[in-house]
C-alpha positions as a printed NumPy array, in Angstrom:
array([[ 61.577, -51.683,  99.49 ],
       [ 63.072, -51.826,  95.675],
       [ 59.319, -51.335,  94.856],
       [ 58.502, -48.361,  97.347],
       [ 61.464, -46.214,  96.158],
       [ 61.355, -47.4  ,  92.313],
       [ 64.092, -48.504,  92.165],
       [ 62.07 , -51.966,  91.137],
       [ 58.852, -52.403,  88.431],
       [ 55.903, -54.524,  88.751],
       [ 55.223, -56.708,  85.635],
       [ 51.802, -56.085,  84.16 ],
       [ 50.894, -59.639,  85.384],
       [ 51.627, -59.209,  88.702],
       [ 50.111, -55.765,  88.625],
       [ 46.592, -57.823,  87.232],
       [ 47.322, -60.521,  90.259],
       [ 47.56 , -58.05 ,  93.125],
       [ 44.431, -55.731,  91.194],
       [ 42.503, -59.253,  91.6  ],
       [ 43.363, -60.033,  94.916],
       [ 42.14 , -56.737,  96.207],
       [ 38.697, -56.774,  94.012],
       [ 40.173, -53.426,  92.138],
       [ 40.83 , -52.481,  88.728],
       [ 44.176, -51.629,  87.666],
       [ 43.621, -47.833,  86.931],
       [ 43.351, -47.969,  91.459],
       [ 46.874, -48.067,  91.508],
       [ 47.627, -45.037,  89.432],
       [ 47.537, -41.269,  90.584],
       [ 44.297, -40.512,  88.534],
       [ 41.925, -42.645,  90.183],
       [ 41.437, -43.702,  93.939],
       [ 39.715, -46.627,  95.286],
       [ 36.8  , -44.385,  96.069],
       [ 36.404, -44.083,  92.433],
       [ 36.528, -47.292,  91.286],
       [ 32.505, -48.654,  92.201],
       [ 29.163, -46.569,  92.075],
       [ 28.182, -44.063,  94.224],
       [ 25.63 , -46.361,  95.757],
       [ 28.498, -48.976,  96.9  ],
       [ 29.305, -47.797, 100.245],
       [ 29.896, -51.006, 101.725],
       [ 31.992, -52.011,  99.382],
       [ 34.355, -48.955,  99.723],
       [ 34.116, -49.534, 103.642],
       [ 35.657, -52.953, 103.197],
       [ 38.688, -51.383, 101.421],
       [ 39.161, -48.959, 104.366],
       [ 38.963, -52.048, 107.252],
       [ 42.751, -53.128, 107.705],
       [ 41.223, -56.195, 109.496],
       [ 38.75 , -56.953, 106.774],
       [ 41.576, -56.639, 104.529],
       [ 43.634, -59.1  , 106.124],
       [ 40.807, -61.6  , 106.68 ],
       [ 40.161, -61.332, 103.15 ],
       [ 43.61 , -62.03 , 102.07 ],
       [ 44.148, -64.8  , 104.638],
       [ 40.53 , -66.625, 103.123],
       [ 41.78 , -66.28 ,  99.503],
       [ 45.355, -68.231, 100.51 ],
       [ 43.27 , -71.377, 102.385],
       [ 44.067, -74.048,  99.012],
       [ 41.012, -76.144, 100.107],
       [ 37.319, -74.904,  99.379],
       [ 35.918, -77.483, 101.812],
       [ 38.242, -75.538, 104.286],
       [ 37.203, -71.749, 103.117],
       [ 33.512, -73.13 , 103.292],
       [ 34.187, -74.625, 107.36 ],
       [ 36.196, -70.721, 107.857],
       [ 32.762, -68.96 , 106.476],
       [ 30.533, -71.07 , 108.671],
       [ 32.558, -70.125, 111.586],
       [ 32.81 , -66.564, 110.761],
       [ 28.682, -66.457, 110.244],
       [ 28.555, -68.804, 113.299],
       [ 30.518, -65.527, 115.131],
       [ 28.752, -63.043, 113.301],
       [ 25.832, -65.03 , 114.211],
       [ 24.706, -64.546, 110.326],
       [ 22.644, -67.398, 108.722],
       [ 23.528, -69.134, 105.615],
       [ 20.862, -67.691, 103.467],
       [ 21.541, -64.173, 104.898],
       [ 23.079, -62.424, 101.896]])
C-alpha cells in the first residue's frame, strides 16, 4: 500500500526487474506513455497479452518455475491443451 499512496519509492533496479518481468520498457510505467505505446502498430497480439489477466498470471507463474526441464514439461502441457505442436510458432 506504501507504494500505491507514495508514501514508498521503487529503486531504479527494482523498477528494471518488474519492467522485465512484464516484457515492458520502463517509460510504461510513467504517465507519458501506455502499454499500447510501447510495440509497433502491427503487434496486436502482443498488446492483447498485456490486456489477458489470466495470460498475465500464467506468464508470471512460468517465469517463477527455477527448473527449465520443468518450464519445458509446463509448455508441453500447455501446447498438449492448446493442442499446438512443437514446431507451431
Amino acid at each position: 500500500m506504501r507504494y500505491e499512496t507514495g508514501n514508498a519509492r521503487i529503486s531504479c533496479g527494482k523498477l528494471y526487474t518488474i519492467a522485465r518481468t512484464f516484457g515492458v520498457p520502463i517509460s510504461a510505467f510513467f504517465r507519458d506513455t501506455s502499454i499500447e505505446n510501447y510495440a509497433d502498430e502491427s503487434d496486436t497480439e502482443m498488446r492483447s497479452l498485456f490486456r489477458d489477466d489470466l495470460c498475465l498470471d500464467l506468464l508470471r507463474a512460468y517465469e517463477a518455475i527455477p527448473s527449465r526441464f520443468q518450464r519445458r514439461k509446463v509448455l508441453d502441457i500447455v501446447r498438449a491443451a492448446a493442442r499446438i505442436k512443437a514446431t507451431e510458432r
